[in-house]
N, C-alpha and C positions, 0 to 999 in steps of 0.2 A: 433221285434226290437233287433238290437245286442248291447249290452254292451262293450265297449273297458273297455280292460284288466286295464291300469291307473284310469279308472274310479271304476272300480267294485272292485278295491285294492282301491283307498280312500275311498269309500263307506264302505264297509268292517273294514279298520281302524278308521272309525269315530265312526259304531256302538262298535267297542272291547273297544274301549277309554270311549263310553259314559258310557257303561253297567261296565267298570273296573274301573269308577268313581263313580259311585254311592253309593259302601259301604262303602266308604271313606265320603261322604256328609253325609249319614244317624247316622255316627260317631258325625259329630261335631255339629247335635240339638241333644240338649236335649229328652228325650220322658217326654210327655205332665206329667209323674209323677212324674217326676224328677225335684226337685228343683235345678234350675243352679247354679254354681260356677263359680265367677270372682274372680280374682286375684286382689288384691289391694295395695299390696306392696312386697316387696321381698327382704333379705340384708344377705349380710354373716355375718354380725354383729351386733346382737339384744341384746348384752349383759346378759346371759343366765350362769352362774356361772356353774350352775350344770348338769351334762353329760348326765342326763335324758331325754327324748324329755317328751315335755307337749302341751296342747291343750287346749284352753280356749275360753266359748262365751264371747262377746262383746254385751252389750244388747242395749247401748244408745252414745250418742255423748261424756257425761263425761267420760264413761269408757274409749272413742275411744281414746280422747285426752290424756288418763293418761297413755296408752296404747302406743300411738305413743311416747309419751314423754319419756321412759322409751326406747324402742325399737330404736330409732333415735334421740337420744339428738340433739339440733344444735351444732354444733361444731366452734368455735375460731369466736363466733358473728355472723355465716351463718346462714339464715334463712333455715328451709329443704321447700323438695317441697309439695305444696297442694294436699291432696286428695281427691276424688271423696267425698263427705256426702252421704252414703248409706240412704235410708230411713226405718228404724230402722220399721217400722210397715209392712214393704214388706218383709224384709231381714233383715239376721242377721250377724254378723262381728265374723268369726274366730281366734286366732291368734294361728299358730301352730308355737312351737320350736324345733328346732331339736336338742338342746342341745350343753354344748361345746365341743368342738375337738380339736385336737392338733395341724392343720395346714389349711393350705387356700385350694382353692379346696372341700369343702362339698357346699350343698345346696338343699333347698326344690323347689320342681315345680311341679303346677297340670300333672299328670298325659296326656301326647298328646291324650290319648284314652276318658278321662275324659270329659264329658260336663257337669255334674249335678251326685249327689247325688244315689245311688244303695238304696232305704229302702226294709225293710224287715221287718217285726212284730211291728215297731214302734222306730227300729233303723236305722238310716243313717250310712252309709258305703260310706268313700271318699278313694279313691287311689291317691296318691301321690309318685313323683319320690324321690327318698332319696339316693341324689347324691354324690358320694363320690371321690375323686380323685383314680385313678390308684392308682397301690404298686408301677409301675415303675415312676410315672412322678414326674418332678421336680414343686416342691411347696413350699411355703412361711414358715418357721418356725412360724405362729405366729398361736395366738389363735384365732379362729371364734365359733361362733355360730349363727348360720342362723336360719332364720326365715320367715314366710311366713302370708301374712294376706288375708282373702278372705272373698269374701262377697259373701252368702251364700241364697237363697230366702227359705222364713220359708213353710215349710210344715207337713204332719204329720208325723214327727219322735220326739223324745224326746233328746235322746242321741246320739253321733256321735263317728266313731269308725274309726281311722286315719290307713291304710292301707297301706304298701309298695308293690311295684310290684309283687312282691310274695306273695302275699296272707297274709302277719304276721300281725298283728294289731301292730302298735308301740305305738299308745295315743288314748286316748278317752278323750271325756267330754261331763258332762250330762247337 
């Protein structure tokens, strides 16, 4: 049987597609040791005084609330928006700061490579992007401090060790 040439070029690009898809899927599960990370809120403005980033668990619903209340006041009578109730005995509630900065334009976001947790000896290692604006773009003169909350599913690690794209640890907490 002959193969026309259109045919055995689709054929051909279906297999390149399928096989140049795959390490890309394998990316975004988890492996079965990695506790996952969801993202649960995000704002350039957590109210964060000090230039420091910090990282902190969230063990139960009162901390969550004193937490969000602190990080998103309502503002001129607005109610803010509802979040997910993590269940606190499955998962645990992060809140990473990245501290204040001088202008608009910073911000925290899981890592695109990121699905879940890296442990090693009993420590969790999270990577995270730690975005910063351009030297050249035009930006806001005003003060931000971002923030990032995640819900984290408990496994065996103790302490968590917050990670920029380069390899640097910026926070931890145990």
């Amino acid at each position: 049987m002959r193969v026309r040439p259109p045919l055995a070029l689709a054929i051909g690009l279906s297999a390149l597609l399928t096989t140049a898809c795959q390490p890309w899927a394998a990316r975004q599960e988890p492996q079965a040791d990695e506790p996952a990370v969801e993202t649960l809120y995000a704002s350039q403005h957590c109210g964060r005084s000090q230039a420091t980033p910090q990282a902190s668990w969230i063990d139960n619903a009162q901390q969550l609330a004193a937490s969000l209340q602190r990080i998103r006041p309502d503002t001129l009578g607005g109610k803010a928006m509802a979040l997910p109730e993590p269940d606190f005995r499955q998962a645990r509630v992060l809140l990473v700061e990245m501290g204040q900065r001088p202008t608009l334009g910073y911000a925290l976001a899981l890592d695109e490579k990121t699905t879940g947790l890296r442990i090693s000896q009993g420590q969790a290692y999270l990577t995270l992007n730690w975005i910063r604006p351009p030297a050249d773009a035009l930006v806001a003169q005003a003060l931000s401090s971002p923030c990032l909350l995640l819900k984290i599913e408990r496994g065996d690690y103790g302490a968590i060790r917050i990670l920029d794209r380069q390899g640097d640890i910026k926070t931890s907490a145990e």
